[in-house]
N, C-alpha and C positions, 0 to 999 in steps of 0.2 A: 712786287717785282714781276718784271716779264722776262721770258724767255722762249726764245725763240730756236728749234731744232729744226734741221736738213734732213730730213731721211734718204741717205745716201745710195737705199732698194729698189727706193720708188720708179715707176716705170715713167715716164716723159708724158706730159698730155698731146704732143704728137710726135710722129717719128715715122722713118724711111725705115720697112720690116730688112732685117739682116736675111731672113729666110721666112717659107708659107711654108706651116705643116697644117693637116685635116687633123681634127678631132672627130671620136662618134658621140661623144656625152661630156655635161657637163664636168663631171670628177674627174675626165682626164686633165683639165686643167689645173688642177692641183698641182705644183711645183714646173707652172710654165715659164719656159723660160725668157728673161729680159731680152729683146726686142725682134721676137719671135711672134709672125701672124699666124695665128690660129685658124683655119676656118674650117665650115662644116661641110655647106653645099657645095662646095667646086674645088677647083684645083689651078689654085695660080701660081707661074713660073716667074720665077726673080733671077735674074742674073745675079750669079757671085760678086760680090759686096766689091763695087769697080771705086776705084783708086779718086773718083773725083764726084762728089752728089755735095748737092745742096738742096737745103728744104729752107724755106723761111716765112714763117706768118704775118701776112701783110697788112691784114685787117680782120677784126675780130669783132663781129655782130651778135647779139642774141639770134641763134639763126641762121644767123650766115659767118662762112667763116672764108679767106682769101688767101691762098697760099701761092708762091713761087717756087718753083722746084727746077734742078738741072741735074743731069746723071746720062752718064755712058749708057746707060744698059735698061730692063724694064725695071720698074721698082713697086712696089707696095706702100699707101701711105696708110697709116692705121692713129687716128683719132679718137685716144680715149675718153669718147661722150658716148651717150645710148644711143642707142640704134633703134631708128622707129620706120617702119617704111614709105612716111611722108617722107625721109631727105630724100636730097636728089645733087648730083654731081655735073660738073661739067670738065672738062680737062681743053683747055682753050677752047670754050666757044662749045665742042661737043657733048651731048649728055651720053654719058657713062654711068653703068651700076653702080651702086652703093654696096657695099656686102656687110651680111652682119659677121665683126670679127671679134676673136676675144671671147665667144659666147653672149655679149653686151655691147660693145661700139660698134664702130663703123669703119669701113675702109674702101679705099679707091685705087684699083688697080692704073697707073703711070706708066706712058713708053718713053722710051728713050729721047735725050735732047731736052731743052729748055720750055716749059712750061707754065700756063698759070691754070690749078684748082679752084674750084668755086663752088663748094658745100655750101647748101642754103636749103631752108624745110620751106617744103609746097603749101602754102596753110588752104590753095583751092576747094578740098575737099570739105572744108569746116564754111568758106563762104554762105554757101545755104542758111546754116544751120545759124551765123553772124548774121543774116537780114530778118530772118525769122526773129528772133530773138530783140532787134533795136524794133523791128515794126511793132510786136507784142510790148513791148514796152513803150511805143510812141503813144499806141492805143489806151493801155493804161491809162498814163499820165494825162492825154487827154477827156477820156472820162474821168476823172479824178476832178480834172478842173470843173466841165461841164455839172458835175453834181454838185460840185461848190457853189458854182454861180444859181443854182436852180433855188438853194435855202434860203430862205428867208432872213 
């Protein structure tokens, strides 16, 4: 038999933050509250939880992710994935911060009016290190052949 349970505690894999409080260490997040942004480094202002917001995920990549969002006021979007400092944000078009929130994901501070988000990880930093690695292995495989061909 299967069975399948809801955990009805569980926090949303994203969501418009109700309110931003700072933490200074990780054990104060112990009994944080549901859909509460945490964060460490800064201090971001949300307008009181206005009467009309929309969040909606529009496309979902390994990597990139596509949101539309609308709301009266500033808002907090907070994506329970990890935070690594490759992501990178844009809010129509402009690049904006990434924050690490939660202690662990990520978040992107949103103003006011109709929107579209665009979280996506930079993998530029790793290119290098991706050419190096197919050339070392072109070299390889072709000495590999070259010694083949040389035996008798």
């Amino acid at each position: 038999q299967f069975f399948f349970y809801r955990n009805k505690e569980a926090w949303p894999y994203f969501y418009l933050a109700d309110k931003a409080q700072n933490y200074d260490n990780l054990g104060n997040l112990y009994g944080a509250q549901k859909g509460t942004a945490y964060l460490k480094e800064s201090k971001i202002f949300i307008d009181p939880i206005p009467s009309q917001r929309h969040l909606e995920l529009v496309e979902f990549k390994y990597g990139d992710l596509k949101f539309q969002y609308s709301s009266e006021g500033n808002e907090f979007l907070v994506v329970q994935d990890s935070w690594h400092p490759s992501w990178r944000a844009r809010v129509d078009g402009v690049e904006t911060k990434v924050f690490k929130t939660n202690g662990i994901f990520k978040g992107v501070a949103l103003p006011p009016g109709q929107g579209t988000v665009h979280l996506f990880f930079d993998y530029s930093r790793y290119l290098p290190g991706i050419w190096i690695s197919l050339v070392a292995g072109a070299i390889f495989v072709l000495g590999w052949i070259i010694i083949g061909l040389k035996k008798p």
